[in-house]
N, CA and C atoms as an extended XYZ file, in Angstrom:
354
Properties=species:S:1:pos:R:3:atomname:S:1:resname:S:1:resid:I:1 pbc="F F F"
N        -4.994      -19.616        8.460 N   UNK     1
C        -4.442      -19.024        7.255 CA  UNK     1
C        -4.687      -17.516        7.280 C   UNK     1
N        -3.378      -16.964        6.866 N   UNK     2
C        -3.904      -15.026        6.776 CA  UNK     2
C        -4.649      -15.053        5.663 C   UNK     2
N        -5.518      -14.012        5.515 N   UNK     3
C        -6.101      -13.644        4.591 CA  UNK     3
C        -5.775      -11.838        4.788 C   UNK     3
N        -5.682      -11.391        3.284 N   UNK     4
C        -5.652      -10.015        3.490 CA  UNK     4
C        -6.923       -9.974        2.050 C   UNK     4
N        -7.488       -8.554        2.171 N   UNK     5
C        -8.470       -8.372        1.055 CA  UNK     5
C        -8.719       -6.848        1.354 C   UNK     5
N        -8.345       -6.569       -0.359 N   UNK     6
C        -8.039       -5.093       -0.746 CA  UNK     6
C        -8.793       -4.364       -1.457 C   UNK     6
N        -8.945       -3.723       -1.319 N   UNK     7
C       -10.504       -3.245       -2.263 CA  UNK     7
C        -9.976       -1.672       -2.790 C   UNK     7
N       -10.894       -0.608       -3.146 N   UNK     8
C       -10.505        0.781       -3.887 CA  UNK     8
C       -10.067        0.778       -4.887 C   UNK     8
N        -9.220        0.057       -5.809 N   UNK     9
C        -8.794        0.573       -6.936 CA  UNK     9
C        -9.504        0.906       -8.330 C   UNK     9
N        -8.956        1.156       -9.256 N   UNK    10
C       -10.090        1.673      -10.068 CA  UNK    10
C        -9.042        2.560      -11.175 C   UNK    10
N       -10.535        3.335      -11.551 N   UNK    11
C        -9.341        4.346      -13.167 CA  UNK    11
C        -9.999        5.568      -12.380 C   UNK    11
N        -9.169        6.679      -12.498 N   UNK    12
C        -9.055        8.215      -11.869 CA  UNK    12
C        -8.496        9.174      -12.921 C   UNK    12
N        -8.985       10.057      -13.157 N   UNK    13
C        -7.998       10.753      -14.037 CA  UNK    13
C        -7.102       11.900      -13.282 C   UNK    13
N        -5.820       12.140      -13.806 N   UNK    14
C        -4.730       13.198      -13.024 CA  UNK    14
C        -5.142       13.985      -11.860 C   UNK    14
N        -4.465       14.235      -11.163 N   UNK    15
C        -4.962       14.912      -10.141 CA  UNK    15
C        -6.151       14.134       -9.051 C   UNK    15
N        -6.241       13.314       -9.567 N   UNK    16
C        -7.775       12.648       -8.435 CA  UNK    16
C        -7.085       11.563       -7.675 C   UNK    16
N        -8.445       11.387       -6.395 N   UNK    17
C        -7.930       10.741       -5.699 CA  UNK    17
C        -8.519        9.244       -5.568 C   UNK    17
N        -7.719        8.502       -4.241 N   UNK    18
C        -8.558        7.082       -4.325 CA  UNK    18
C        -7.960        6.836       -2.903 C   UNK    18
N        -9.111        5.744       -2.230 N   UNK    19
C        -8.555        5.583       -1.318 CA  UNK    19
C        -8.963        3.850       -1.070 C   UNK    19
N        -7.100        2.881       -0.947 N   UNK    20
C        -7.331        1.706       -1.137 CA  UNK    20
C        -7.319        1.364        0.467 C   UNK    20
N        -8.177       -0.363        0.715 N   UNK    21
C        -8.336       -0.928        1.831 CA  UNK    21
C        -7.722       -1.957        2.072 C   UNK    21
N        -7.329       -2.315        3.323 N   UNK    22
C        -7.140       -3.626        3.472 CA  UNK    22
C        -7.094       -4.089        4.316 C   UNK    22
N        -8.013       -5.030        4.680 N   UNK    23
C        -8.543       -5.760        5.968 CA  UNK    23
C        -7.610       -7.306        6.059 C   UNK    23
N        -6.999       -6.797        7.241 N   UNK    24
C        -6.056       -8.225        7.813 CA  UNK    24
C        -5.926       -8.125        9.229 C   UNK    24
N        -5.441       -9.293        9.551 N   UNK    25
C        -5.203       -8.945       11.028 CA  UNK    25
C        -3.825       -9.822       11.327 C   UNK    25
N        -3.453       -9.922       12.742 N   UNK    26
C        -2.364      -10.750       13.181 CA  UNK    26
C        -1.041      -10.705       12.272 C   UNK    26
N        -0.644       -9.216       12.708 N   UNK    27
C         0.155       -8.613       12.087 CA  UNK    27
C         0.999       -7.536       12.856 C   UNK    27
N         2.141       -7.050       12.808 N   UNK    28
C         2.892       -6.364       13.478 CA  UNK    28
C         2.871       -5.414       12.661 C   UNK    28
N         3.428       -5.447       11.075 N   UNK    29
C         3.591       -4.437       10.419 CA  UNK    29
C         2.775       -4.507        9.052 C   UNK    29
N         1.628       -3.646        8.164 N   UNK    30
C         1.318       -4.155        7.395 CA  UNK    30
C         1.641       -2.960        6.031 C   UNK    30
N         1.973       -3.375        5.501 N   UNK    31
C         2.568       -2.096        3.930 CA  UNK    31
C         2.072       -2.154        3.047 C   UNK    31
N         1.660       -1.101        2.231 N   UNK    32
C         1.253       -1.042        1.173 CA  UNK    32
C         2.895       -0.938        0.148 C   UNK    32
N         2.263       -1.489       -1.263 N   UNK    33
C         2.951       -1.428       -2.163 CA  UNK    33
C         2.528       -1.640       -3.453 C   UNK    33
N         3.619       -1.203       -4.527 N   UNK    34
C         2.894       -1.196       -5.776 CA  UNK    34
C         4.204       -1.712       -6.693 C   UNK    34
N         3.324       -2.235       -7.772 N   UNK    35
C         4.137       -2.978       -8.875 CA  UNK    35
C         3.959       -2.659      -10.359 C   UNK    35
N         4.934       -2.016      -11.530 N   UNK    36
C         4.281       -1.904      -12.811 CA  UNK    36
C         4.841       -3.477      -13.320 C   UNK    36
N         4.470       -3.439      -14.811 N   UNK    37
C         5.283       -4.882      -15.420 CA  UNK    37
C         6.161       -4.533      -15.672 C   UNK    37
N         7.643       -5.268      -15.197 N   UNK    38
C         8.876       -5.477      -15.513 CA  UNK    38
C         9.683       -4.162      -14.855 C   UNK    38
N         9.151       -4.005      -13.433 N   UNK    39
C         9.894       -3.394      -12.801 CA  UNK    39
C         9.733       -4.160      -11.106 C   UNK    39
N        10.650       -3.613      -10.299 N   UNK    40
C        10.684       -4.065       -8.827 CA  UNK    40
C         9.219       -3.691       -8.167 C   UNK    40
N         8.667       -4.447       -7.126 N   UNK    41
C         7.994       -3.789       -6.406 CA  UNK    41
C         8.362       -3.109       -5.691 C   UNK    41
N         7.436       -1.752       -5.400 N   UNK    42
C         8.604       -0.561       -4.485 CA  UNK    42
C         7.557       -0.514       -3.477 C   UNK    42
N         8.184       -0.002       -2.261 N   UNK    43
C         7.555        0.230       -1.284 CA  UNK    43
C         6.729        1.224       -1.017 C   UNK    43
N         5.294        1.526       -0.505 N   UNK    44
C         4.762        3.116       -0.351 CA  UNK    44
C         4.659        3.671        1.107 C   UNK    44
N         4.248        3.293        1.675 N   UNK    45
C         3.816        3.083        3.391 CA  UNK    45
C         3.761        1.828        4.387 C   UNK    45
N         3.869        2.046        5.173 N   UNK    46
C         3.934        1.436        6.221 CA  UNK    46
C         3.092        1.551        7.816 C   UNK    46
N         2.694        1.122        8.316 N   UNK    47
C         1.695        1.089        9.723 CA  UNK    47
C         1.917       -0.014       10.592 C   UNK    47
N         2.407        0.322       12.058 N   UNK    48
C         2.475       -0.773       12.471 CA  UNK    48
C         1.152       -1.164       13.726 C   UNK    48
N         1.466       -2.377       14.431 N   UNK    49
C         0.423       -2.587       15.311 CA  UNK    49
C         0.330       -1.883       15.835 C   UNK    49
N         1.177       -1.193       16.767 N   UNK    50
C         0.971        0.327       17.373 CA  UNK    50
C         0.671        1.369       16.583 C   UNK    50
N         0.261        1.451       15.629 N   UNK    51
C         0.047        2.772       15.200 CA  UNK    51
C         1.033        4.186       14.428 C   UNK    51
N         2.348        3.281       14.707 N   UNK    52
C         3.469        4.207       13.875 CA  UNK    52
C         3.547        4.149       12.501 C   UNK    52
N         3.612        5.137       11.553 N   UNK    53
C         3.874        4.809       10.316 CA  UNK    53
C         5.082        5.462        9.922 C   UNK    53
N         5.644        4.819        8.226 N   UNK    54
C         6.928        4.969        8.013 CA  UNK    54
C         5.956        5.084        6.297 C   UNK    54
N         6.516        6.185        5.580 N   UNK    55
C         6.479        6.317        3.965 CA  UNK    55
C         7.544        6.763        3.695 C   UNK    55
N         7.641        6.077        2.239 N   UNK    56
C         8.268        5.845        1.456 CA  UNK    56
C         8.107        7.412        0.513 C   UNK    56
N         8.601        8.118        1.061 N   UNK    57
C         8.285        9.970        0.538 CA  UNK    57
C         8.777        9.876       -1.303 C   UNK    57
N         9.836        8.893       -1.514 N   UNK    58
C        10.603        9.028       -2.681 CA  UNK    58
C         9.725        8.526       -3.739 C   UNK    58
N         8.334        7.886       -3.304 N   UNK    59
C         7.114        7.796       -4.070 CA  UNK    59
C         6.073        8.547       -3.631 C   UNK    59
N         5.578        8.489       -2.051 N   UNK    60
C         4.263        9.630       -1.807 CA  UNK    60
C         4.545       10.661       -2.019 C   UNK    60
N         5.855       11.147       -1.958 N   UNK    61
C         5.922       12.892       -2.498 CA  UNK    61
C         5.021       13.782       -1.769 C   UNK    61
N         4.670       13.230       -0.057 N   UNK    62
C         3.864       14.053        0.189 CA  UNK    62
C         2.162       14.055        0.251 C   UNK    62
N         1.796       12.837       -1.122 N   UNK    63
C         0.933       12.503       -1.628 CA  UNK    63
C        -0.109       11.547       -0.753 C   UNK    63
N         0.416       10.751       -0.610 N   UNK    64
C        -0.246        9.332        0.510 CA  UNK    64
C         0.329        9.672        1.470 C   UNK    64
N        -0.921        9.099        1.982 N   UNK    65
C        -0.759        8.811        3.471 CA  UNK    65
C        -1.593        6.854        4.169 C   UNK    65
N        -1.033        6.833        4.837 N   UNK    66
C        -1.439        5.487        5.451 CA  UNK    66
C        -2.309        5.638        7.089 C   UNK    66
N        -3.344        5.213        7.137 N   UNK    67
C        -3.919        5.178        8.556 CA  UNK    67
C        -5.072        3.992        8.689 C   UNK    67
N        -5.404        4.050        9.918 N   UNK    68
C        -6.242        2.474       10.444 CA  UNK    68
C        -7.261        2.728       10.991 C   UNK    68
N        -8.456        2.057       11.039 N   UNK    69
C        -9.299        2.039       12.035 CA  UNK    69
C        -9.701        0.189       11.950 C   UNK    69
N       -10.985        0.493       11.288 N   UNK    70
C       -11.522       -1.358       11.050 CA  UNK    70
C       -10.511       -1.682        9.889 C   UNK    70
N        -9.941       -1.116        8.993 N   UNK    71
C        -8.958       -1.439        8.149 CA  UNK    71
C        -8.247       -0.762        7.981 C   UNK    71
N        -6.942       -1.085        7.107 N   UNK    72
C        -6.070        0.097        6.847 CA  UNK    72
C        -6.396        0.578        5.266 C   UNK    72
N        -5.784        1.784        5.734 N   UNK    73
C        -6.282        2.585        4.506 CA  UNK    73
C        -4.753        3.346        3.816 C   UNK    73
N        -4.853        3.209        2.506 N   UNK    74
C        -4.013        4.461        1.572 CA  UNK    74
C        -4.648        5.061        1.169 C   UNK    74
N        -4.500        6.124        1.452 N   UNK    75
C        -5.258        7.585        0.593 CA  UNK    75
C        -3.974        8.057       -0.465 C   UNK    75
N        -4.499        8.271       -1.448 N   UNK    76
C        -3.427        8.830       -2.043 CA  UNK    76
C        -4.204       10.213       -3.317 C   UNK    76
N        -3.690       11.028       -2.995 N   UNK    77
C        -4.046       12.430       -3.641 CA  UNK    77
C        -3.027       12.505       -4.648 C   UNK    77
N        -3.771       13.562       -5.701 N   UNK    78
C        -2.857       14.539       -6.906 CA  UNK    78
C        -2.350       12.909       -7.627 C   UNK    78
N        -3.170       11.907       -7.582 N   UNK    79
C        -2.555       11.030       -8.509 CA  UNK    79
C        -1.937       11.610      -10.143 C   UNK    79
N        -0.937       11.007      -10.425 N   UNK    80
C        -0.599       11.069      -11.532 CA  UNK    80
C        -0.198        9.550      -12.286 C   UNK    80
N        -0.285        9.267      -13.738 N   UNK    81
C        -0.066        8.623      -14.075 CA  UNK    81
C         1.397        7.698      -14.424 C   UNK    81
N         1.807        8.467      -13.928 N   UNK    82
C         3.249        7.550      -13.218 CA  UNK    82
C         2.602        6.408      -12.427 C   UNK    82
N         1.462        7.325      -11.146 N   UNK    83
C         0.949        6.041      -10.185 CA  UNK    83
C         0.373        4.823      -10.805 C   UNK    83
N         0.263        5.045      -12.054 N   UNK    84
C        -0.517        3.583      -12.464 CA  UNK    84
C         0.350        2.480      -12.249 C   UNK    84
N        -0.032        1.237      -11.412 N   UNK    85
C         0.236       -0.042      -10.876 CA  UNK    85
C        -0.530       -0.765      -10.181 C   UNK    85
N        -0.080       -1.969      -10.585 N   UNK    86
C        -1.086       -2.719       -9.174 CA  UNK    86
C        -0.632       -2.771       -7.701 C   UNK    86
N        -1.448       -2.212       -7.107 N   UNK    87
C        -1.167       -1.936       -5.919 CA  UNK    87
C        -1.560       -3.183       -4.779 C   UNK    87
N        -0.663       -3.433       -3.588 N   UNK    88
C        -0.643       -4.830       -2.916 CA  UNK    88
C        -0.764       -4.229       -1.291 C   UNK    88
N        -1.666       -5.010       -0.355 N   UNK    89
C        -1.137       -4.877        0.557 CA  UNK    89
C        -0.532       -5.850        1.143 C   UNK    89
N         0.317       -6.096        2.510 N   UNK    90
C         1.224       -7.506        2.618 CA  UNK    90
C         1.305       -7.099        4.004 C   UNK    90
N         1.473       -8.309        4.741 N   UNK    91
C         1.907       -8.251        6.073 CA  UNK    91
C         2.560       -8.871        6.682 C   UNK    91
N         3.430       -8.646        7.839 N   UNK    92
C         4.528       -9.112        8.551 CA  UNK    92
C         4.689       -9.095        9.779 C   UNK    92
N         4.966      -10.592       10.021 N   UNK    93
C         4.489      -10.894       12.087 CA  UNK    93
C         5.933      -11.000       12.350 C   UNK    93
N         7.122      -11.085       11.607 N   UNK    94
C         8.411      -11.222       12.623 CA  UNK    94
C         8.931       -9.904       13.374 C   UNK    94
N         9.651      -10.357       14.297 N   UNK    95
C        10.876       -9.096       14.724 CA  UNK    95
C        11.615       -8.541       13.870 C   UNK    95
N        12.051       -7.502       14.000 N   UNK    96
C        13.231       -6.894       12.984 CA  UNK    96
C        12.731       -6.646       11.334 C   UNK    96
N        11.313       -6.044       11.786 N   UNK    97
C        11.005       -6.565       10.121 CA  UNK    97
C        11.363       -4.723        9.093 C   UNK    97
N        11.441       -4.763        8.217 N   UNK    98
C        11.947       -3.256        7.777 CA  UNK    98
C        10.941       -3.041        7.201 C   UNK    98
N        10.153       -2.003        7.394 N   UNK    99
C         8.957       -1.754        6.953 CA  UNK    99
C         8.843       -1.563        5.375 C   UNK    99
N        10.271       -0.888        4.881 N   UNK   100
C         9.804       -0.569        3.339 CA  UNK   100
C        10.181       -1.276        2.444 C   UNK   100
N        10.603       -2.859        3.324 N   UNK   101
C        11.396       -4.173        2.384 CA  UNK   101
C        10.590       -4.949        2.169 C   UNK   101
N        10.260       -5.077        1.100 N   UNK   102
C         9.229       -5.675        0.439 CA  UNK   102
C         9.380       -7.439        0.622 C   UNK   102
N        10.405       -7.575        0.770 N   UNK   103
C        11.060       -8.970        0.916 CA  UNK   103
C        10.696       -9.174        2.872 C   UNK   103
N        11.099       -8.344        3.265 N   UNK   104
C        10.271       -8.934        5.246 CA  UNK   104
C         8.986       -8.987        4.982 C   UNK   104
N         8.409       -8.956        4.248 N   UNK   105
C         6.453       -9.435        4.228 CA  UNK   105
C         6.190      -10.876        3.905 C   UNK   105
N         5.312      -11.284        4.494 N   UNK   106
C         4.877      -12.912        4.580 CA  UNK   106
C         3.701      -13.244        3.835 C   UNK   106
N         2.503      -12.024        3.744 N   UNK   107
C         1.753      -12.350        3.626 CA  UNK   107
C         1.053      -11.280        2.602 C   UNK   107
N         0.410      -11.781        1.293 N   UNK   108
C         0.239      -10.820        0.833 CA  UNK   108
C        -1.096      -11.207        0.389 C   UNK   108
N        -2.243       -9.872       -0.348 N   UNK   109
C        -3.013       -9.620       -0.893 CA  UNK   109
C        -3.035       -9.917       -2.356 C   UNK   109
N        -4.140       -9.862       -3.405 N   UNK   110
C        -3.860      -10.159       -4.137 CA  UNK   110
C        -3.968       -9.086       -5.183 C   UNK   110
N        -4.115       -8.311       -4.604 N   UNK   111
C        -2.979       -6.435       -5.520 CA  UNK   111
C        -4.889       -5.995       -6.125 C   UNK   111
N        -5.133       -4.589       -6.114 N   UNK   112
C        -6.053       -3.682       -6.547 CA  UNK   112
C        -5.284       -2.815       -7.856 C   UNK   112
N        -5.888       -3.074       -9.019 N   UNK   113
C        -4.777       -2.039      -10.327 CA  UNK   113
C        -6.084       -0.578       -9.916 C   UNK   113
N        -4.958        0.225       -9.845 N   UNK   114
C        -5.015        1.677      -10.138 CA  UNK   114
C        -4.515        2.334      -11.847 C   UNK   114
N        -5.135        3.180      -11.879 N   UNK   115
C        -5.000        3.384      -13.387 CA  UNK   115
C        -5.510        4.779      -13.606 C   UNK   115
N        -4.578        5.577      -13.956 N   UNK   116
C        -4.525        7.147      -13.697 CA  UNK   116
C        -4.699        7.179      -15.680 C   UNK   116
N        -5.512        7.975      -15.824 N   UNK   117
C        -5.506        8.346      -17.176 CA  UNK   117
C        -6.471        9.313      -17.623 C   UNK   117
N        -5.678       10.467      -18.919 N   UNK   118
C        -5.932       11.337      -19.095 CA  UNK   118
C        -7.230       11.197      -20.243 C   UNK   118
């Protein structure tokens, strides 16, 4: 069975940072993402087994970034409270998988809430 397990989230106020984890393995591509209530989950980053990443700029703005060592990591700076959501990581062992489609992921975490407030 995959297991993924996510840790970092928390309350930050504007401008601050956080940096979420997530330890999985047996994975090709693994993405972070985030969800408010009663909207889509959108995509943020992406990392694959090799080491390539793909963001989702039309949310990091520049802001996050995604990288790996014993786990993967989102860093995400200059939070603002827009960013407040629960944030997921998820992963995906097929071919052809699109990194910022939330729908090619198989396997998911069970989401860290972030919470930006003034």
């Amino acid at each position: 069975e995959v297991q993924l397990v996510e840790s970092g989230g928390g309350l930050v106020q504007p401008g601050g940072s956080l940096r979420l984890s997530c330890v999985a393995s047996g994975y090709l591509w693994l993405g972070w993402f985030r969800q408010t209530p009663g909207k889509e989950r959108e995509a943020i980053a992406a990392i694959s087994i090799g080491g390539g990443t793909t963001v989702n700029e039309d949310v990091a703005r520049g802001r996050f970034t995604v990288s790996r060592d014993n786990a993967v990591y989102l860093r995400m700076n200059s939070l603002k409270p827009e960013d407040t959501a629960m944030y997921y990581c998820a992963t995906a062992t097929g071919r052809g998988v699109r990194a910022l489609q939330p729908h090619d992921y198989t396997y998911w975490g069970q989401g860290t809430q972030v919470t930006v407030y003034s």
